[in-house]
Biopython code that builds the backbone (N, CA, C, O; Angstrom):
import numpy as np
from Bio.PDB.StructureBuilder import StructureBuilder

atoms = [
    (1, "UNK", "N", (-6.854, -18.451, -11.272)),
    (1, "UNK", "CA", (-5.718, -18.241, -10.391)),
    (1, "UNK", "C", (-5.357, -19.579, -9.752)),
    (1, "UNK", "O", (-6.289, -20.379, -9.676)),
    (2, "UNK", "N", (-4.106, -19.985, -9.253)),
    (2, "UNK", "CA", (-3.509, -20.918, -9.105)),
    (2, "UNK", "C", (-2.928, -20.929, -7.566)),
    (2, "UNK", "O", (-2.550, -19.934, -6.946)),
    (3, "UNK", "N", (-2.947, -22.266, -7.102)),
    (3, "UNK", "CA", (-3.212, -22.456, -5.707)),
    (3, "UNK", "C", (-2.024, -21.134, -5.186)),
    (3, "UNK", "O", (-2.243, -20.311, -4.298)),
    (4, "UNK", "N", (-0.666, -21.249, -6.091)),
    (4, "UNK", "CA", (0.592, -21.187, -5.571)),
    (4, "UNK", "C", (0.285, -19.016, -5.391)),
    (4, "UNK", "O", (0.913, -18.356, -4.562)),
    (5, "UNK", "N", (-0.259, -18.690, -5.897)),
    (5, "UNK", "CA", (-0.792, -17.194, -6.430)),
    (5, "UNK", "C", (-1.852, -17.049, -5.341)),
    (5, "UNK", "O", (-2.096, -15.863, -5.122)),
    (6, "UNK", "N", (-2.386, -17.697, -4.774)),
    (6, "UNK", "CA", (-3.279, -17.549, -3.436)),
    (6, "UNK", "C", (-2.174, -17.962, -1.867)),
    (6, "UNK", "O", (-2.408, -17.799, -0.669)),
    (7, "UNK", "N", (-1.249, -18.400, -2.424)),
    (7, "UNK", "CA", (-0.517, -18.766, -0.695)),
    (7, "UNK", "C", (0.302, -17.434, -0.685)),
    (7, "UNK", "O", (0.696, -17.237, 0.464)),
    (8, "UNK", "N", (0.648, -16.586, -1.423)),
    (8, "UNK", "CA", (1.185, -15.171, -1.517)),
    (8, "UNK", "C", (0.266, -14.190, -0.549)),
    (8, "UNK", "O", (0.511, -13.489, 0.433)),
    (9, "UNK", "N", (-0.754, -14.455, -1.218)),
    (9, "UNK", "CA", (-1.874, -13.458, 0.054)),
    (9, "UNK", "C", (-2.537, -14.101, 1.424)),
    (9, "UNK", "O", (-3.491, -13.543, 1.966)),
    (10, "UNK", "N", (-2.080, -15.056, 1.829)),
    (10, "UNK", "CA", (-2.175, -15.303, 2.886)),
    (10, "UNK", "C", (-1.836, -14.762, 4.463)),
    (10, "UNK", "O", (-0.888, -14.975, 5.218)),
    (11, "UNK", "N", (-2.845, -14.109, 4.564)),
    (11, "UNK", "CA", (-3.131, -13.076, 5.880)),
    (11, "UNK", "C", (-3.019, -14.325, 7.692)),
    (11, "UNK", "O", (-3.737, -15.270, 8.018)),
    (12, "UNK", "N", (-1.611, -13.586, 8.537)),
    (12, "UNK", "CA", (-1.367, -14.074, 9.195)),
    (12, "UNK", "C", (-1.751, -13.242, 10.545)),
    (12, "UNK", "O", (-1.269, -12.202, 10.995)),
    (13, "UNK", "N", (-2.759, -14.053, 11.005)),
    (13, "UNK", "CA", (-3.222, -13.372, 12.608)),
    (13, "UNK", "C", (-2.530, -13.980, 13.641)),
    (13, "UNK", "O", (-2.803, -15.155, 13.884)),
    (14, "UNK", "N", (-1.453, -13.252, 14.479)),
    (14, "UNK", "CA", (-1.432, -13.252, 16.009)),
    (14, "UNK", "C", (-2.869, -13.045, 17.355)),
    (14, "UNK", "O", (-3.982, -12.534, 17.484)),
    (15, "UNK", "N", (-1.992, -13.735, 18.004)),
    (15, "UNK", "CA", (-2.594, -13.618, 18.758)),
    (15, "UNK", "C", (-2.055, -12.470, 19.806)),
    (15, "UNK", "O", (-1.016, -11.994, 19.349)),
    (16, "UNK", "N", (-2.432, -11.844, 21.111)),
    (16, "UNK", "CA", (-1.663, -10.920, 21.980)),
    (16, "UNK", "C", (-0.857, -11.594, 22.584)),
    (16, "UNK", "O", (0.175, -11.023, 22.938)),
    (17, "UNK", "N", (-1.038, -13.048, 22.919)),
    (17, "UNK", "CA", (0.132, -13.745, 23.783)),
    (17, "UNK", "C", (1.511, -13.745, 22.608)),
    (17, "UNK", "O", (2.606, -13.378, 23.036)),
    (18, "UNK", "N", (1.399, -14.101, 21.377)),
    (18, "UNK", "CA", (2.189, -14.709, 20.285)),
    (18, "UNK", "C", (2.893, -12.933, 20.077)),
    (18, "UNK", "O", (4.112, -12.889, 20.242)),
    (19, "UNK", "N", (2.286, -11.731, 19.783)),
    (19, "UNK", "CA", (2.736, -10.556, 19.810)),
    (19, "UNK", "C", (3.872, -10.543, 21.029)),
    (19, "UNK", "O", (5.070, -10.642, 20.765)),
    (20, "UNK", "N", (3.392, -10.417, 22.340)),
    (20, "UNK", "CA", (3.966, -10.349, 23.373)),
    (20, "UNK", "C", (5.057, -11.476, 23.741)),
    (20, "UNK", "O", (5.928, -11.216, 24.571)),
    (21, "UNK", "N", (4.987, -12.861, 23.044)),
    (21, "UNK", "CA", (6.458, -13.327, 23.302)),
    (21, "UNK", "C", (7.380, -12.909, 21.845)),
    (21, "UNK", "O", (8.608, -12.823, 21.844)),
    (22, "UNK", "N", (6.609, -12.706, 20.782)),
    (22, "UNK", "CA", (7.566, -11.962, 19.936)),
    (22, "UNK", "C", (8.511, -10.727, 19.959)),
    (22, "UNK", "O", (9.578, -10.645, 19.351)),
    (23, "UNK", "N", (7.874, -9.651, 20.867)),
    (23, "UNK", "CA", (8.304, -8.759, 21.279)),
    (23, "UNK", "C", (8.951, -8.540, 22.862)),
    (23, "UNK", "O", (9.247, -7.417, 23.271)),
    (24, "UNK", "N", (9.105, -9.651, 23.598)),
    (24, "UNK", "CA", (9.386, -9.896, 24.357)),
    (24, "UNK", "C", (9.227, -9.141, 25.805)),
    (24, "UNK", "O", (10.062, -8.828, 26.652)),
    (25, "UNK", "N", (7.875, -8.989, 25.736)),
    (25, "UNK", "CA", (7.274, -8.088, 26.575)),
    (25, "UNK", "C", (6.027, -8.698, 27.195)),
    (25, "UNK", "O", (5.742, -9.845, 26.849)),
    (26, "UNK", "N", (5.221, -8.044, 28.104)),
    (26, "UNK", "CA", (4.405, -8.748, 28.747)),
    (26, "UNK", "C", (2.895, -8.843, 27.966)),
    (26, "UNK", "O", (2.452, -8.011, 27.174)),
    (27, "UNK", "N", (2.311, -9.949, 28.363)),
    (27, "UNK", "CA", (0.869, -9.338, 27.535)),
    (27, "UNK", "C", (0.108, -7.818, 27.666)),
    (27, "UNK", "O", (-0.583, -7.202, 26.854)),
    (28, "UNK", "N", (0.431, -7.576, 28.690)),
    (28, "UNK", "CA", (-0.228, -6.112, 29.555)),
    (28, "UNK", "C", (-0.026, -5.242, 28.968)),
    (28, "UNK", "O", (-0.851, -4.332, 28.878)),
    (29, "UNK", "N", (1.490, -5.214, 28.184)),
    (29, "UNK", "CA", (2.078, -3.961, 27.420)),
    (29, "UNK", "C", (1.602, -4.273, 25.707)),
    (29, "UNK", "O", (1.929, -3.594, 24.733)),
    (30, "UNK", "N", (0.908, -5.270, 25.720)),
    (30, "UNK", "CA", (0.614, -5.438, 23.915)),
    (30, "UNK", "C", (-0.631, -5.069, 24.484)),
    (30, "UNK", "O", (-0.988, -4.118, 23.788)),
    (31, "UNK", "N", (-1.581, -5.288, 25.428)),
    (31, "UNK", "CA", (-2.927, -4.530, 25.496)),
    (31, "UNK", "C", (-2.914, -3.397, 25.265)),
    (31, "UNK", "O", (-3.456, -2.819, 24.322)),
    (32, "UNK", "N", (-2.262, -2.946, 26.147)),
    (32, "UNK", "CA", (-1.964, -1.371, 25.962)),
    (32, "UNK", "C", (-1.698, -0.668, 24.645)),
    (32, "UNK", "O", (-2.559, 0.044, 24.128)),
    (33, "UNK", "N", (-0.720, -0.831, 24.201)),
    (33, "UNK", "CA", (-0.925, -0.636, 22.720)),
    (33, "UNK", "C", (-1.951, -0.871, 22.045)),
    (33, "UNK", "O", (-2.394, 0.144, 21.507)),
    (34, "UNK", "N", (-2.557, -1.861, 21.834)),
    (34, "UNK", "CA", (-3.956, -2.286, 21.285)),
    (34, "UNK", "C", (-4.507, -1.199, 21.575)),
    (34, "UNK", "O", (-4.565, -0.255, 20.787)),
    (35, "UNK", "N", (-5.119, -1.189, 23.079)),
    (35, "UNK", "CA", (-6.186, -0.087, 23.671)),
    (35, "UNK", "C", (-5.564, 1.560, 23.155)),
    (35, "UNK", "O", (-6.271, 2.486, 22.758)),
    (36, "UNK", "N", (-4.020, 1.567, 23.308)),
    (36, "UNK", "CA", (-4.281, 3.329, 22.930)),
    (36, "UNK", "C", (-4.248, 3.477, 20.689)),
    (36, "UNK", "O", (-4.236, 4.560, 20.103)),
    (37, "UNK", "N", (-4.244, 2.234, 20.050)),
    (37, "UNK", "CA", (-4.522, 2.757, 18.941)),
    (37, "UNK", "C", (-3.162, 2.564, 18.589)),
    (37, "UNK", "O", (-3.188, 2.501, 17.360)),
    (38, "UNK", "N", (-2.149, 2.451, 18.914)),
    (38, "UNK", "CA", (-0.888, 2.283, 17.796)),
    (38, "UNK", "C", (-0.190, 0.921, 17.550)),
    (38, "UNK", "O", (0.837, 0.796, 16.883)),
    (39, "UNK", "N", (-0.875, -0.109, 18.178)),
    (39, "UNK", "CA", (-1.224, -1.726, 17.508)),
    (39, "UNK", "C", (-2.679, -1.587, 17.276)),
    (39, "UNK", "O", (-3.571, -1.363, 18.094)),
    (40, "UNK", "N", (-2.758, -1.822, 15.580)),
    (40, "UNK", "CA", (-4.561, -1.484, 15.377)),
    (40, "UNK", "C", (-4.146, -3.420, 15.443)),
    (40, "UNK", "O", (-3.178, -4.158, 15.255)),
    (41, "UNK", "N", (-5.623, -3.514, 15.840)),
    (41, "UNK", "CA", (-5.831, -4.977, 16.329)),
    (41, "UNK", "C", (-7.585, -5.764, 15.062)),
    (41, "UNK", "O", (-8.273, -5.135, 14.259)),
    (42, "UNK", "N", (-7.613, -6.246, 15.196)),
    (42, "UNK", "CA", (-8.877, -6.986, 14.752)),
    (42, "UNK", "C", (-9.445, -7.756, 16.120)),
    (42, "UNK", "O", (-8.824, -8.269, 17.051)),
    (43, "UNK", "N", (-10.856, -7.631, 15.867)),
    (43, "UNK", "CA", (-11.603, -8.794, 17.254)),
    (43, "UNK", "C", (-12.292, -9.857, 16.327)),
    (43, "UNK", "O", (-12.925, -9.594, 15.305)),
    (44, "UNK", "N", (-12.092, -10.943, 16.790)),
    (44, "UNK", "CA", (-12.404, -12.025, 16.363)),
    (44, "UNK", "C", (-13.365, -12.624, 17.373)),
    (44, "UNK", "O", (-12.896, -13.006, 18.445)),
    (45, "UNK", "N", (-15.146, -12.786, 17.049)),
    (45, "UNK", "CA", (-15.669, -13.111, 18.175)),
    (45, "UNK", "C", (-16.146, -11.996, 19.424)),
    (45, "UNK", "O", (-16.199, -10.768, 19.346)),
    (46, "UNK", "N", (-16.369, -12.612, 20.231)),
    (46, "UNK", "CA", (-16.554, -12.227, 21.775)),
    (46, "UNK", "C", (-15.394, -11.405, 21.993)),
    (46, "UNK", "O", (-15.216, -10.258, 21.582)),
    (47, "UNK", "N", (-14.606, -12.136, 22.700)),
    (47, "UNK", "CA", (-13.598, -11.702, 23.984)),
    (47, "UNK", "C", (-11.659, -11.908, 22.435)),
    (47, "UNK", "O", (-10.634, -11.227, 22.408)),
    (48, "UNK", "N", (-11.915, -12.627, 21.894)),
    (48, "UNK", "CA", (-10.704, -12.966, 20.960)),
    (48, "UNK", "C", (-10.387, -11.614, 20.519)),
    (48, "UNK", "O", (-11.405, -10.983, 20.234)),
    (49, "UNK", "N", (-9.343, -10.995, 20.378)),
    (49, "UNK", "CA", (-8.602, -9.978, 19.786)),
    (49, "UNK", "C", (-7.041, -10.268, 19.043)),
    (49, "UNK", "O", (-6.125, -10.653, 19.770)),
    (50, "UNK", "N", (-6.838, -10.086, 17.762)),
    (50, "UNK", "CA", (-5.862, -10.823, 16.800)),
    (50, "UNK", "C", (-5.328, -9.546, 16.131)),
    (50, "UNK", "O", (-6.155, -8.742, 15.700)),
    (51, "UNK", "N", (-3.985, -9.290, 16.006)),
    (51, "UNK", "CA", (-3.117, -8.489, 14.877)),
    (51, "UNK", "C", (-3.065, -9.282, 13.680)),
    (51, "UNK", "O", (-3.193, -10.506, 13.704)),
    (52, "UNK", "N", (-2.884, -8.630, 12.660)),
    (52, "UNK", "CA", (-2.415, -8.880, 11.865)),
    (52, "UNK", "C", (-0.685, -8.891, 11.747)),
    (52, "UNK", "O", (-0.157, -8.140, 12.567)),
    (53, "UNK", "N", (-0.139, -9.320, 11.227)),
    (53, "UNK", "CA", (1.829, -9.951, 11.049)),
    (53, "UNK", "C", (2.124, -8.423, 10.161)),
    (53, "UNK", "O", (3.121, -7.717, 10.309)),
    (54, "UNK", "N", (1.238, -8.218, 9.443)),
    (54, "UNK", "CA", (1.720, -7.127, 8.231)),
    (54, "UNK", "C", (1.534, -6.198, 9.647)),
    (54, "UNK", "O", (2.479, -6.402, 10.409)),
    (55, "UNK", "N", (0.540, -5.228, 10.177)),
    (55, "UNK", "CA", (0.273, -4.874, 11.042)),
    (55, "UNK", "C", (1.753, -4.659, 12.230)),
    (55, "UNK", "O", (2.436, -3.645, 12.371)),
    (56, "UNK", "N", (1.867, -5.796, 12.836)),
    (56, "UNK", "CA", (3.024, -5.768, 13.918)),
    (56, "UNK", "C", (4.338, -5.067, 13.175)),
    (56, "UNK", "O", (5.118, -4.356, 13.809)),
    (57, "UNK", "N", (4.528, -5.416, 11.432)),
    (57, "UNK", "CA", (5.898, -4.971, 11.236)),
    (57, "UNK", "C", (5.771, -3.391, 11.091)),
    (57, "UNK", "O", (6.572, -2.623, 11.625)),
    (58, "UNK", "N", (4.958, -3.079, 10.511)),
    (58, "UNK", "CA", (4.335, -1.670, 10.318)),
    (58, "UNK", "C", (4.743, -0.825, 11.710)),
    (58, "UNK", "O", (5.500, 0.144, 11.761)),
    (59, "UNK", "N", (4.259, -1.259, 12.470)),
    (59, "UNK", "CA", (4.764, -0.731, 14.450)),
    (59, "UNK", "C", (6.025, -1.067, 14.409)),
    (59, "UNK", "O", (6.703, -0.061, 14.197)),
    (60, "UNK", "N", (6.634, -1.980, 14.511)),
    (60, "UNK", "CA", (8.198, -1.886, 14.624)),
    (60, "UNK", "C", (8.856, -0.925, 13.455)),
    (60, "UNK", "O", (9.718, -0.115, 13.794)),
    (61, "UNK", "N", (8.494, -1.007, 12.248)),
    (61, "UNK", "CA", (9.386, 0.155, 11.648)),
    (61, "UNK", "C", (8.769, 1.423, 12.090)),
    (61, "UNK", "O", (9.684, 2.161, 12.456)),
    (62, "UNK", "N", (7.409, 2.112, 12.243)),
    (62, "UNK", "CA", (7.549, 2.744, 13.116)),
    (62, "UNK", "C", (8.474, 3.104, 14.046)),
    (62, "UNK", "O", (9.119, 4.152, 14.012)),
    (63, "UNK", "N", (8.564, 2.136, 14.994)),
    (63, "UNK", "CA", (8.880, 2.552, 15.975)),
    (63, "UNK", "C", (10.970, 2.469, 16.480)),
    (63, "UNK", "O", (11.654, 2.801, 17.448)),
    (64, "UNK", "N", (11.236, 1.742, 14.944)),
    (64, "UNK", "CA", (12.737, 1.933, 14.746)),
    (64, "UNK", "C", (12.933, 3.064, 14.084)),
    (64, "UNK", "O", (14.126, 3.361, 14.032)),
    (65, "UNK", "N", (12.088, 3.944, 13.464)),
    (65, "UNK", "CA", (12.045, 5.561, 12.723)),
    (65, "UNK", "C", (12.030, 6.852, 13.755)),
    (65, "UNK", "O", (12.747, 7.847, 13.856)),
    (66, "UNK", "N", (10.646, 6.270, 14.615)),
    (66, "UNK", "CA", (11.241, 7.171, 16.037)),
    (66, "UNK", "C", (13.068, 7.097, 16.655)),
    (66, "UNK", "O", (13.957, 7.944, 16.746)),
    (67, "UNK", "N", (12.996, 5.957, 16.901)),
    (67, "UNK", "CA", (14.455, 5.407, 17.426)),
    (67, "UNK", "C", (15.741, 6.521, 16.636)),
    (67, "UNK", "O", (16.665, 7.201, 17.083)),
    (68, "UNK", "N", (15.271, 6.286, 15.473)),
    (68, "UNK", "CA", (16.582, 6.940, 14.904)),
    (68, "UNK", "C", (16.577, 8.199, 14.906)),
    (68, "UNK", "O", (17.564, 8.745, 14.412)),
    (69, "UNK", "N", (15.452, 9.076, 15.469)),
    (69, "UNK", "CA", (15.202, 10.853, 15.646)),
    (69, "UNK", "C", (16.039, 11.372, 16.935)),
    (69, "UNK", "O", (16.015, 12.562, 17.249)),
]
sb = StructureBuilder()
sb.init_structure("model")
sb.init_model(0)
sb.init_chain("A")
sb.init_seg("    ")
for serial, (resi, resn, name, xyz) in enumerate(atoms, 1):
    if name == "N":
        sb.init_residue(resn, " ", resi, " ")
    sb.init_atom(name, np.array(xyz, "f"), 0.0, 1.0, " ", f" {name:<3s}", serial, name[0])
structure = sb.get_structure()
């Protein structure tokens, strides 16, 4: 396999600050989500907690599918 066939699967972790200015909301409200389960999160370490990018879009179409009910 070839370098260009490995930059395709390249898995992109946020952070909760980087979530929360993406979504333009406070960090408090991306915890929250985290904590009730509908941003599933990864922990990295100790205290570090990271989304995944695939992850965050998954919740927004979610949550533009609610929108449209």
């Amino acid at each position: 396999m070839d370098h260009d066939q490995h930059a395709d699967r390249t898995v992109r972790l946020l952070t909760l600050a980087e979530v929360a200015r993406l979504l333009r909301v406070s960090k408090r409200t991306v915890y929250a989500l985290v904590r009730s389960g509908r941003l599933p999160s990864i922990r990295v370490g100790v205290r570090g907690v990271r989304v995944l990018e695939t992850d965050l879009g998954r919740y927004l179409e979610n949550a533009r599918e609610g929108a449209d009910r």
